[in-house]
N, C-alpha and C positions, 0 to 999 in steps of 0.2 A: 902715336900716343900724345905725343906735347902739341901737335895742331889741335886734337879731341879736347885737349882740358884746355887751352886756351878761349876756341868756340864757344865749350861747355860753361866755362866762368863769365865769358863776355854777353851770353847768351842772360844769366841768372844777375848780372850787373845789370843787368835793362830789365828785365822780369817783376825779380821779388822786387821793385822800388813799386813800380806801377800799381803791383796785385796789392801794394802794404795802405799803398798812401792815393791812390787814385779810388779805390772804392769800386762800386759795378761798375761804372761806365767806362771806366780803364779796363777792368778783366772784359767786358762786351765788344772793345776796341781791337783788343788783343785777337781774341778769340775770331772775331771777323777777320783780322788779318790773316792768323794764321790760315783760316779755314779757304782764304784766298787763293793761297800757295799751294797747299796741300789741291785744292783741285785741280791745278796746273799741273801738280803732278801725277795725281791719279789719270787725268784725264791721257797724261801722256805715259801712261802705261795700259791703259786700259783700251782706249780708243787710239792708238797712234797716227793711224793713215784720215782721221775725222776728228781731232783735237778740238779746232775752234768752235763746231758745234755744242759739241759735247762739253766744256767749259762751259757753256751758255746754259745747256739741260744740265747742268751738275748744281750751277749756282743757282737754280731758281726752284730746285728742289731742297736744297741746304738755305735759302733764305726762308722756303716756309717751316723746314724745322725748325730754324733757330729763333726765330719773330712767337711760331706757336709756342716754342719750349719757354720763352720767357715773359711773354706778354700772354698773352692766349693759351691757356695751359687744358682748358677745357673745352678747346676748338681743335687741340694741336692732334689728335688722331684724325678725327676730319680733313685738316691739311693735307695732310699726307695720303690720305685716304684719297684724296682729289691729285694729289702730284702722280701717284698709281696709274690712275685713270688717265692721265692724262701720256704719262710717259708710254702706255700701251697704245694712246690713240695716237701717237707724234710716231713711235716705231711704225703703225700698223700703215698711216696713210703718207708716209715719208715717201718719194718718188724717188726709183732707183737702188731702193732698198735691194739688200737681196734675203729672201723669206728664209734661205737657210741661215744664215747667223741674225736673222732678225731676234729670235729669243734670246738668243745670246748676250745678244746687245740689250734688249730690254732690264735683264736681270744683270748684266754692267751697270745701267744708270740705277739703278733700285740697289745694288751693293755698297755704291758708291756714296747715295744719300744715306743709307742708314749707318755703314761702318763712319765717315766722316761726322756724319749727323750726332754722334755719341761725344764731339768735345766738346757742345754747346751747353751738356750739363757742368763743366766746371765752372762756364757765368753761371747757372742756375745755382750755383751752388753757394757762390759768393751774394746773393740773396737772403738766405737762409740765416736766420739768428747765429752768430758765432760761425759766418760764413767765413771770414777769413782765415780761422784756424780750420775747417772742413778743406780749403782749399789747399793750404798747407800739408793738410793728412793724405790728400790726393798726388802733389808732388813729392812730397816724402816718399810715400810708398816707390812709387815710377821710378825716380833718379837715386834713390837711397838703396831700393830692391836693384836698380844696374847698377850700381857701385859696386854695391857687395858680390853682386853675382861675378862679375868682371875681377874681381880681386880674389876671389876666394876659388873659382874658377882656372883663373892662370896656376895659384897656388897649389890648388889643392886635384885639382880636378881628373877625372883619370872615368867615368862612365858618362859617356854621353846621355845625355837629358831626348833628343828626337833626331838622332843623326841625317834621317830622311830630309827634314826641312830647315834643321841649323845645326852641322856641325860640328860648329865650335861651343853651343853649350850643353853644361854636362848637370849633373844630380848636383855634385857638389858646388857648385857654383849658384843653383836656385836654392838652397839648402843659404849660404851664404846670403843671399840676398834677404829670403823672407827675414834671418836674424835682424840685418840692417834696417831692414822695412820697420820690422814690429816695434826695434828701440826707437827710431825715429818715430811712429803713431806714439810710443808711449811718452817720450820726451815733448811732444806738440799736444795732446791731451793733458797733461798736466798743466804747460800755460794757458791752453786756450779752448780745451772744454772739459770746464769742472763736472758736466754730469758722465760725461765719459768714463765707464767702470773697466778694470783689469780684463775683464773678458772681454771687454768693447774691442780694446785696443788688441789685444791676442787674435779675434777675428777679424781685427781691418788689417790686421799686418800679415797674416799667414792666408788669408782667401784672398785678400788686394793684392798681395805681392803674387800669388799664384796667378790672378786671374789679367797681372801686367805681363808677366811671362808669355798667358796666354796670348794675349794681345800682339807682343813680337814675334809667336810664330805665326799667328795669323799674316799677318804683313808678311812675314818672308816668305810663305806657302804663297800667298797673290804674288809676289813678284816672280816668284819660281815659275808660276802658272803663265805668266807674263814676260818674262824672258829675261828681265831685265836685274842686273845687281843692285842698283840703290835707287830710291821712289825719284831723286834729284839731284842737282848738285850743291845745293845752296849754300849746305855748313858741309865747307871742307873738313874731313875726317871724318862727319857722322854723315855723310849722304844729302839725302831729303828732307825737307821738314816732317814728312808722315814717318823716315827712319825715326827719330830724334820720339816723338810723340805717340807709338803704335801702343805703349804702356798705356801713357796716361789717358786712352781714348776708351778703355776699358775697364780702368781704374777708376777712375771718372763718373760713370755709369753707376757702379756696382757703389761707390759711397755716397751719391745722391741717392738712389734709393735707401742704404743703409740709414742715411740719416733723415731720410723724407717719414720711412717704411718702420723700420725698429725703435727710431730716435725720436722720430715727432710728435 
């Protein structure tokens, strides 16, 4: 626990300065970096025994989502729609393949762009009028919906939430989190988006916070699938960088649209 929160605060020491006072080009920075790592990791759960390849075919499918999602927004389905194409013809005519887990592997590199491909909307999002309070609504929910869950959980918790694929969390513990989530949207909607109404905030915090939930069992169900306990090593206490982030890449998603889609 005091390695977790030590991480956790060192981590938010170097973060919130950048996302406050650097503007896009900092959250764009970040975002590349982390998306760096994270295929390091993916790739070495996903692809273990062909790592280096598959690093090479991760990043050049995640550089055309993230270039279309922010430059090219009107190209970025075509992108992608080209990266398909091309990951079928790279599986199909790859020498030494073997045709039985060729599909396999196909729809590894197509999981891998599109589930990582989803944290390129929080640069998108630091764009958007009154992006830096949207980006805030986005980690609010994430870190604020695990706090609570994590607290209210140890404390309270007595039904497991999906024991199949995690465990240790229960009803009461995501019960706790959405609380956390929603005060936190309401407290960040009050500074930083005036049009932001009471119902806004009630469904960024209770379907954000549900659908970060969803996000970490996603990530634990692939590693389960995958063999492996944590996506990396990198922050002592919480694993992987994709451990740390499987909320906010969901989270993320769902309030660029809210705010693209209900908001704009």
């Amino acid at each position: 626990m005091k390695t977790r929160l030590i991480v956790g605060l060192g981590g938010l020491a170097v973060l919130l300065p950048a996302v406050v006072f650097g503007g896009t080009v900092a959250v764009e920075i970040i975002v590349i970096l982390v998306l760096l790592v994270c295929i390091t990791e993916y790739a070495g759960m996903a692809f273990p025994d062909d790592r280096g390849p598959a690093i090479a075919w991760l990043g050049l499918g995640l550089a055309a989502q993230t270039v279309g999602l922010l430059y090219f927004p009107t190209q970025h389905s075509t992108l992608l729609a080209f990266y398909t194409v091309a990951t079928l013809i790279f599986v199909t005519l790859r020498p030494g393949e073997e045709l039985a887990r060729a599909a396999d592997r196909a729809g590894r590199y197509a999981l891998g762009v599109a589930w990582m491909g989803l944290l390129p909307f929080l640069a998108a999002l630091r764009h958007l009028d009154d992006g830096l309070a949207w980006c805030f609504v986005v980690l609010g929910i994430a870190w604020l919906g695990d706090t609570g869950a994590y607290f209210a959980g140890r404390s309270l918790g007595k039904h497991k939430l999906y024991e199949r694929i995690s465990p240790k969390k229960t009803v009461e513990g995501m019960v706790g989190g959405i609380l956390t989530a929603t005060i936190g949207v309401f407290i960040i909607a009050r500074i930083g988006l005036p049009d932001a109404t009471i119902v806004d905030c009630l469904i960024l915090g209770v379907v954000g916070c549900t659908a970060g939930v969803l996000g970490d069992l996603s990530e634990s169900m692939l590693k389960r699938a995958y063999g492996v306990k944590d996506a990396g090593t990198i922050m002592p206490g919480h694993g992987g960088l994709l451990d740390r982030i499987d909320s906010v890449l969901f989270v993320g998603a769902l309030v660029y649209g809210y705010a693209t889609i209900v908001k704009g």
